[in-house]
N, C-alpha and C positions, 0 to 999 in steps of 0.2 A: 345769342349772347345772354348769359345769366345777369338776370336784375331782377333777384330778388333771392337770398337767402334762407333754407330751408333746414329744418333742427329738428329731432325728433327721431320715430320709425324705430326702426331695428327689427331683434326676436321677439316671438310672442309668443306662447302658446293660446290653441280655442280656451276662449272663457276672456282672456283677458284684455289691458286697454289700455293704448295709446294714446298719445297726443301728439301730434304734427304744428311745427310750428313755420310762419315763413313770414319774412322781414322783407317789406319794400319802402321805397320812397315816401315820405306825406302824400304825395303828388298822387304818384300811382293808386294809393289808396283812398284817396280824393275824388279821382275823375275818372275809376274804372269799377265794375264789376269786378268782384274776385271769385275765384273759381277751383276749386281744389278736381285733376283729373288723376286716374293710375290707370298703368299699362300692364297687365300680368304677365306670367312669361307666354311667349308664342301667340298672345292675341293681341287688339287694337290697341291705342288710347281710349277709355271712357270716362263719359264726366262720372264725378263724384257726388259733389255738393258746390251749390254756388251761391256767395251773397251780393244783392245788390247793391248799388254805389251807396247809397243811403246807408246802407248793412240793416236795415228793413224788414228785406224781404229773403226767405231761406229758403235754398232750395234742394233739396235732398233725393239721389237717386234710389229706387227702389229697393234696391239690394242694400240698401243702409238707411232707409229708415227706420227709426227706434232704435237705432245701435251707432250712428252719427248725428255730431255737432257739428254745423259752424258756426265761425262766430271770428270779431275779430275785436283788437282793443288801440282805438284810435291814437293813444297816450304813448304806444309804443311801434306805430306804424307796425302791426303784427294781426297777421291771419291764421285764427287755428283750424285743425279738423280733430276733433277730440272723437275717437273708435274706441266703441262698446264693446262687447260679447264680441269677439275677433270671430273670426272662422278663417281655416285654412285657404278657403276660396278667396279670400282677400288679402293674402300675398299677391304682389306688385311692388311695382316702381311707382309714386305717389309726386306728382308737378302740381306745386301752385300756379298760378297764372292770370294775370290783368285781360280780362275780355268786357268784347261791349254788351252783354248779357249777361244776368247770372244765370239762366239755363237757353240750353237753344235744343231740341230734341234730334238735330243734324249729329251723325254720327261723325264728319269733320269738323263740326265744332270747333274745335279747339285749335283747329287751323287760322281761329279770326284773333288768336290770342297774344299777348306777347307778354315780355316782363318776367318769363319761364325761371322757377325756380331749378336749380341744379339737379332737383331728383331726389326721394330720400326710399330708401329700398324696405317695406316693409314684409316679413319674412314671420307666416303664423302655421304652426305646427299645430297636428293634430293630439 
């Protein structure tokens, strides 16, 4: 079940930058971690970036540090991932998601998740 809407993504060429946006409950944003994951074609889900309940503490995967933000703004119940320097490698499918961690180094992670945004298909050319 989607609870929580997701805006953003699309084309991109390397070089350039998006912003992912995704809309939950006060609630949800209140008493959970948020968690930005993407799936690319033919491989797993992997996290992305996650902030803690507080929005605190940032956690950023390897492959996107210094080229990912998160962050989110309490005013509008909204969680961004704002992508730097795109690379083709980072074409996927991109899920926000309410978990009880902002990071867990468990490659099913994101199975302890809920609150799953719809998806937003991010798509970066060479």
């Amino acid at each position: 079940q989607v609870q929580a809407v997701q805006t953003g993504g699309g084309l991109a060429q390397a070089g350039d930058s998006l912003r992912l946006s995704c809309v939950v409950s006060r609630r949800t944003l209140a008493d959970n971690a948020m968690v930005w994951f993407r799936q690319p074609p033919g491989k797993e889900r992997e996290f992305v970036a996650g902030l803690n309940r507080a929005g605190l503490s940032a956690y950023i995967a390897e492959f996107a540090k210094g080229r990912f933000t998160i962050s989110r703004d309490n005013a509008k119940n909204t969680l961004y991932l704002q992508m730097n320097s795109l690379k083709p490698e980072d074409t996927a499918v991109y899920y926000c998601a309410a978990c009880p961690r902002a990071y867990d180094s468990s490659r099913s992670y994101f199975e302890e998740c809920d609150s799953w945004g719809q998806g937003t298909q991010v798509t970066v050319s060479s």
